[in-house]
TIFIVEX-252820 format. One line per 5 residues: their letters; for each residue x, y, z of C-alpha. Coordinates in steps of 0.2 Angstrom, whole numbers, plus 2048, in hexadecimal, padded with zeros to 3 digits. Layout:
% residues N
A) X,Y,Z ~ ...
//
This chain:
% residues 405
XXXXX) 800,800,800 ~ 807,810,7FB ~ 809,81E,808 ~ 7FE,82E,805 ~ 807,83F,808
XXXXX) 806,842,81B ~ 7FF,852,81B ~ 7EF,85D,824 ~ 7E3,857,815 ~ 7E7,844,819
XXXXX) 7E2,848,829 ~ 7D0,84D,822 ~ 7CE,83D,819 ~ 7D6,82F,828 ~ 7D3,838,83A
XXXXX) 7C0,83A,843 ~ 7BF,84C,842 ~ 7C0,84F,854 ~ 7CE,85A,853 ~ 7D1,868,845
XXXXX) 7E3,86B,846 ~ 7EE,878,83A ~ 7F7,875,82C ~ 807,877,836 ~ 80B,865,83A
XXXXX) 81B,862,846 ~ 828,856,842 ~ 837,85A,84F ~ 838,860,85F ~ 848,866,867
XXXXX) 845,86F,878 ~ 83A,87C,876 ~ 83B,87D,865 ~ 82F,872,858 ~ 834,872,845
XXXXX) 827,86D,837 ~ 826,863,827 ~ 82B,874,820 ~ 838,877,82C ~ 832,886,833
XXXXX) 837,889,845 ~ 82C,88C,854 ~ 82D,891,865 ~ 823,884,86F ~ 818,88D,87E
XXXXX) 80B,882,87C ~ 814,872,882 ~ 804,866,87A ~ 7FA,86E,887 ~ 805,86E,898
XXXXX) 80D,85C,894 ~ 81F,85E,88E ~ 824,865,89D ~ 836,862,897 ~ 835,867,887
XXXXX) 838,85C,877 ~ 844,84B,876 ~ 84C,851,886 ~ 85A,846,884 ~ 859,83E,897
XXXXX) 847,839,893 ~ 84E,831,883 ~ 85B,827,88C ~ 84C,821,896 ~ 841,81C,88B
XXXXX) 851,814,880 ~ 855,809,88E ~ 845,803,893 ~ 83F,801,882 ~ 84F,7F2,882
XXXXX) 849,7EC,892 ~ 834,7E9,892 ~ 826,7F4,88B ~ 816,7EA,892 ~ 80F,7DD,89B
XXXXX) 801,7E3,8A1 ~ 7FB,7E6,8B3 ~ 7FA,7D4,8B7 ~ 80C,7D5,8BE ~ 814,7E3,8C6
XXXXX) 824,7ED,8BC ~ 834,7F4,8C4 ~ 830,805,8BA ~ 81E,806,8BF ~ 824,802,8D3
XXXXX) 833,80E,8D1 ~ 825,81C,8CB ~ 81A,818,8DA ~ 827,819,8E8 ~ 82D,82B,8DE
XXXXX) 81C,832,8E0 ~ 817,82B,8F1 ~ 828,832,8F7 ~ 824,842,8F2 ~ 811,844,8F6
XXXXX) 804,843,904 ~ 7FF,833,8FA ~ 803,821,901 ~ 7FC,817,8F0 ~ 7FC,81B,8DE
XXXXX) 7F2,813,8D1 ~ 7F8,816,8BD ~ 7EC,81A,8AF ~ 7F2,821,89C ~ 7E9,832,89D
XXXXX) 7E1,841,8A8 ~ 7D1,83A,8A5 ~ 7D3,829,8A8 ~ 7DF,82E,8BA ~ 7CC,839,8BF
XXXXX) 7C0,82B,8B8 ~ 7CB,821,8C5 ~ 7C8,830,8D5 ~ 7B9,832,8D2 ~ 7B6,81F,8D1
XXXXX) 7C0,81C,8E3 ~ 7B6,829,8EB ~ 7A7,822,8E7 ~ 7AD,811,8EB ~ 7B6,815,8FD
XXXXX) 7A4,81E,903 ~ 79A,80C,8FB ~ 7A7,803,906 ~ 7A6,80D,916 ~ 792,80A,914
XXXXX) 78E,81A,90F ~ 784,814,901 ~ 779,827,902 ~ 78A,82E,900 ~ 78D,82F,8EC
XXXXX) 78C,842,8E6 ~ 79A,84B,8E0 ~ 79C,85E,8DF ~ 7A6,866,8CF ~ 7A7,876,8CA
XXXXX) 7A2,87F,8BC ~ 7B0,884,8AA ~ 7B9,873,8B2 ~ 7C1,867,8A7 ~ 7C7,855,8AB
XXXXX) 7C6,84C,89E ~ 7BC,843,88F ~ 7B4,833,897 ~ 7A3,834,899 ~ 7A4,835,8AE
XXXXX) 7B3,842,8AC ~ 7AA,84D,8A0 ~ 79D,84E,8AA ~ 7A6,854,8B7 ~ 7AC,863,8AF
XXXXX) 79E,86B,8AC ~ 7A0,872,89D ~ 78F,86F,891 ~ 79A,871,881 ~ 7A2,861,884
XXXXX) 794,858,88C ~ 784,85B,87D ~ 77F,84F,874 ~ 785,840,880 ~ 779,83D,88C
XXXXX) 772,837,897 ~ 780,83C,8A3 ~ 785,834,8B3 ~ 77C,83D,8C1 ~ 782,842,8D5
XXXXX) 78D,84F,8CB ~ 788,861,8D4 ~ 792,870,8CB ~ 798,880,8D3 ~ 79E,890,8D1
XXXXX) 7B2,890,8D3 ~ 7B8,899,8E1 ~ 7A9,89B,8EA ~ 7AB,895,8FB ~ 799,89D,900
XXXXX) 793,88F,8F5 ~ 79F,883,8F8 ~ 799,882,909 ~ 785,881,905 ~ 78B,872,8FC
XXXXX) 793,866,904 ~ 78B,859,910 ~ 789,849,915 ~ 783,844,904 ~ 792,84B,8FC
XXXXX) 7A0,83A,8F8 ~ 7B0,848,8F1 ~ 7B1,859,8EA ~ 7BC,85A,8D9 ~ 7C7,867,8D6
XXXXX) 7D7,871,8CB ~ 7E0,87A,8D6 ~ 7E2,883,8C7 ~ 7D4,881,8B9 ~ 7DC,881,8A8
XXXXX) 7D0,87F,899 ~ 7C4,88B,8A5 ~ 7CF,89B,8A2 ~ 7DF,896,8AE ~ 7D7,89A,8BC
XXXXX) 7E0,898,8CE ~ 7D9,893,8DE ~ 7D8,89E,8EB ~ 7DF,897,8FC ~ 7D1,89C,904
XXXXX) 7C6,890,8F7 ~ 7D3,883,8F9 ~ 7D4,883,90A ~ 7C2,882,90D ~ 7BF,875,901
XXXXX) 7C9,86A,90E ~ 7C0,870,91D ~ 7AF,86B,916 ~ 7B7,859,910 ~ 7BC,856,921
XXXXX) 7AD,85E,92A ~ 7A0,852,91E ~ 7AB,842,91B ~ 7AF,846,908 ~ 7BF,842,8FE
XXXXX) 7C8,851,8F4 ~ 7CC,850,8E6 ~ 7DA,858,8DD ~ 7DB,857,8CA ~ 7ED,85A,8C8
XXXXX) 7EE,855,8B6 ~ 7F5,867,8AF ~ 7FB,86F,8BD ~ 804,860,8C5 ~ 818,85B,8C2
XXXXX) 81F,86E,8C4 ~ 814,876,8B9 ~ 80F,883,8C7 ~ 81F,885,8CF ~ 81F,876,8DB
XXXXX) 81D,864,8D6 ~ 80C,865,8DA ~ 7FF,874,8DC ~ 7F9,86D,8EB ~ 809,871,8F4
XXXXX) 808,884,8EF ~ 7F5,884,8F5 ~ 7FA,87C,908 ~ 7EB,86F,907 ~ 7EE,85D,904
XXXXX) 7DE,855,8FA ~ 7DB,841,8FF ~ 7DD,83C,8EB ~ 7E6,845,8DD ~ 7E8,844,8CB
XXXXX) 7F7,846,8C0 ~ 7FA,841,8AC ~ 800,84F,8A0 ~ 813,853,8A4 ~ 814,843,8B0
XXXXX) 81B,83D,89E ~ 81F,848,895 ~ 815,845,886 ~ 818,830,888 ~ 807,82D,890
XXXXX) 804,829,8A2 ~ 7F9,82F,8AF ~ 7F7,82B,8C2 ~ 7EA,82B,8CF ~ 7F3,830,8E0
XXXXX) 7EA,82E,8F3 ~ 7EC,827,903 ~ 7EC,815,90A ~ 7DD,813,911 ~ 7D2,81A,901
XXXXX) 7DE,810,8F7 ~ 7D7,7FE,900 ~ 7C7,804,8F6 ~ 7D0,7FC,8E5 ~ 7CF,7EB,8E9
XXXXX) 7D5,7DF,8D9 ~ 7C6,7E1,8CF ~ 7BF,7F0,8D1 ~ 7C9,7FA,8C5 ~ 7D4,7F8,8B7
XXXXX) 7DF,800,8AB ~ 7E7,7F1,89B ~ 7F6,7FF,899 ~ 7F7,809,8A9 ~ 80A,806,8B1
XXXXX) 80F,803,89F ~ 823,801,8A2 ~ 829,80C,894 ~ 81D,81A,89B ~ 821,818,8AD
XXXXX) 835,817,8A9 ~ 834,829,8A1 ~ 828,830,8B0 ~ 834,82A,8BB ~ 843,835,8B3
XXXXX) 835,844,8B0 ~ 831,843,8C2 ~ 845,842,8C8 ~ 849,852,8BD ~ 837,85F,8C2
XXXXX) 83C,85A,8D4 ~ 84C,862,8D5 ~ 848,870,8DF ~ 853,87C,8D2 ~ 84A,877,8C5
XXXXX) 837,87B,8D0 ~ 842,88D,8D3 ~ 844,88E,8C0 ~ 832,88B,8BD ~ 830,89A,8C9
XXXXX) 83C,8A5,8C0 ~ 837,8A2,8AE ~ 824,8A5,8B4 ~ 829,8B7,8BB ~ 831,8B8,8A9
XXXXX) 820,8B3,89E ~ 816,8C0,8AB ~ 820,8CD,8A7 ~ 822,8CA,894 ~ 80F,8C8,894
XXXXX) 809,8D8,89C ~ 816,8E2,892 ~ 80F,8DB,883 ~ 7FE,8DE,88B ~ 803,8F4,891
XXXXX) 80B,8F5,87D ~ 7FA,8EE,876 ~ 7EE,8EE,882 ~ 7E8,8DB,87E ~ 7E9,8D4,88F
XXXXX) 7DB,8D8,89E ~ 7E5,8CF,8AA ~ 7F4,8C1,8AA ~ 7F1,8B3,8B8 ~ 7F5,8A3,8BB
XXXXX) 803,896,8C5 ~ 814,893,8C1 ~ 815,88E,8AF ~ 801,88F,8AD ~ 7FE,8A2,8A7
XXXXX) 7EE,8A6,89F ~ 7ED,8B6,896 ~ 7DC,8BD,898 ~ 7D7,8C8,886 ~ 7D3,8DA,88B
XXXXX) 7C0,8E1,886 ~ 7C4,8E7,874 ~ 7CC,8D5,873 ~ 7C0,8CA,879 ~ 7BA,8B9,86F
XXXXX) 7CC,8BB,863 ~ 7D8,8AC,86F ~ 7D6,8A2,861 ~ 7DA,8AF,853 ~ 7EA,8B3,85D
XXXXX) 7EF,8A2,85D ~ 7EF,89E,84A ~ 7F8,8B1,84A ~ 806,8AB,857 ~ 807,89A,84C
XXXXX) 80A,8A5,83D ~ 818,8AE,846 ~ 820,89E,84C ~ 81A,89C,85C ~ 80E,88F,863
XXXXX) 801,894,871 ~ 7EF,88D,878 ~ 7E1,893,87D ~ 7D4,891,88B ~ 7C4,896,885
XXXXX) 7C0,8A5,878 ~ 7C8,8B3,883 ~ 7D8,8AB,88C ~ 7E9,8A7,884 ~ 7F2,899,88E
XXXXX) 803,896,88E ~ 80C,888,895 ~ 81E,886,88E ~ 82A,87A,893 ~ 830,87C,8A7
XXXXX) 841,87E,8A1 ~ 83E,888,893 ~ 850,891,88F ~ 84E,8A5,893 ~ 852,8A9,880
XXXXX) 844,89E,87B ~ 836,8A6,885 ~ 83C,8B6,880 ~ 83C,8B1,86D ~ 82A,8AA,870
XXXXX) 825,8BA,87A ~ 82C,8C6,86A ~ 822,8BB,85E ~ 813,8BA,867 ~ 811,8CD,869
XXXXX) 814,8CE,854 ~ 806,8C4,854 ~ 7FB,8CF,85E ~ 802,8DF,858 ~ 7FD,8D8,845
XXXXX) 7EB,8D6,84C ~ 7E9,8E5,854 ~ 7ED,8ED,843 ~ 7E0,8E3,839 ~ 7D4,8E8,847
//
């Protein structure tokens, strides 16, 4: 069978059109720079949405997936691998958590949270015990549970009916946070920073009260972990910047640095809830996966490297609300760490994704979150030069927009 040229019309003909990506089609990564077919250069602040947290073919990464690709790539969760143990120990060590269960992505890490919470209050005989209170613009995933969950009616029409004992509130809202929970309520999910919702931190306060109201009622929090875990906020994980400990987390995205891997993290007695049977995952643990986590993990723990993550964040802040004074694009710049969201000023609104495909055009890659909010999430060790260079073309993007507006 002859190959077809592999370019963005094939992908119209051969690929579900979930997605409707650019012409611009990567081939190499080096770093924080990606090159395509043409081989036209690219400052990456993007990261494939929060995951290469190390950037592209980081060569201690390669060496680990080299090696362990001689070794053993699968044999399935039936017996236990040295890589997936090795991985466990690494984030047990560094975590409030005592147990850790592996899954291949976000969503399948908070279909197995919300799962275990469900299950530990069934197995404490709290069989009244089942609903579970979100909040609205979330996101957490694509399953049918998880999408629930977030809240977000753009990714739920069309799919019903829809698991019930999901209760939405507004984020940040302790006043209704607190109406909320009872006895009825089995965990309360949350992002300490909410990502696709407009990166939107927590407050402290929020956070903080979330955990008094678990512990007053009996419920489980939650943390959904999976962008703003493994040094993307500026310590390993957000929930050590916020000072409140959930009972289960949830990490995927960077965990591996594009090779996919996820984990559901929590305590020894909830753990017990996950007797053999009850859950599952054919590829969870995968050895290959779990080999590279494990070097990911070693490398964003350094402490210099969380300080670095600090320092380049200052850098994006600044670059952004200068680009912002210069232009005035930008109503606000917030965020954690390596999470920034750029919120589009008035005059601006409803044009993220017109900027995007202008920064693209000026050889930078960007994201959004939702129609009003460009999100960056570059590489945490993104080179100084690199950032600035992604910085300068970004704002030739915006400045070539504001004169077509």
């Amino acid at each position: 069978m002859d190959i077809p040229e592999l370019n963005r019309a094939l992908y119209d003909q051969v690929m579900v059109p979930s997605y409707n990506p650019p012409a611009v089609m990567p081939v190499r990564g080096e770093g924080s720079r990606l090159w395509d077919q043409q081989g036209r250069e690219y400052v990456d602040l993007a990261g494939g949405i929060a995951v290469t947290a190390l950037g592209h073919a980081h060569p201690r990464l390669v060496a680990a997936l080299t090696e362990q690709a001689q070794r053993l790539w699968h044999v399935s969760n039936v017996l236990a691998t040295e890589p997936a143990l090795a991985l466990a120990a690494r984030l047990t060590g560094l975590t409030f958590a005592e147990r850790v269960y592996f899954a291949n992505s976000g969503g399948e890490a908070n279909e197995a949270a919300l799962k275990l919470a469900r299950r530990y209050a069934y197995d404490r005989g709290e069989r009244g015990r089942s609903e579970i209170i979100a909040f609205g613009q979330a996101f957490h995933g694509r399953t049918l549970f998880t999408v629930t969950a977030g809240g977000q009616p753009k990714y739920t029409e069309g799919f019903g009916p829809l698991p019930g004992g999901i209760r939405h509130l507004p984020y940040n809202d302790v006043e209704a946070l607190e109406a909320a929970v009872n006895r009825h309520t089995c965990a309360v999910l949350m992002e300490p920073v909410q990502g696709e919702g407009g990166v939107v931190p927590a407050d402290p306060e929020f956070a903080a009260a979330a955990r008094r109201l678990c512990d007053a009622h009996g419920a489980l929090l939650i943390f959904d972990e999976v962008q703003t875990g493994v040094g993307r906020t500026g310590d390993l994980y957000a929930y050590m910047g916020l000072g409140v400990e959930p009972d289960i987390l949830t990490t995927a995205k960077a965990l591996g640095n594009g090779i996919p891997v996820a984990a559901m993290l929590t305590r020894g007695a909830i753990a017990e809830s996950f007797q053999p049977g009850t859950h599952g995952s054919t590829y969870g643990g995968n050895p290959l996966a779990c080999a590279v986590a494990s070097e990911v993990i070693d490398i964003v723990s350094d402490p210099e490297v969380l300080a670095g993550v600090r320092a380049r964040s200052e850098r994006l802040r600044d670059g952004l609300a200068t680009i912002g004074a210069r232009h005035g694009c930008f109503a606000e710049v917030r965020g954690r760490g390596l999470l920034i969201g750029a919120e589009l000023a008035e005059a601006w609104k409803g044009r993220a994704r017109e900027v995007l495909q202008a920064a693209m055009g000026e050889g930078v890659m960007t994201l959004v979150a939702g129609p009003d909010v460009i999100r960056l999430a570059p590489s945490l060790i993104i080179p100084d030069e690199d950032l600035d260079a992604g910085l300068e073309r970004l704002e030739r993007a915006i400045a070539g927009l504001g004169d077509r507006s």
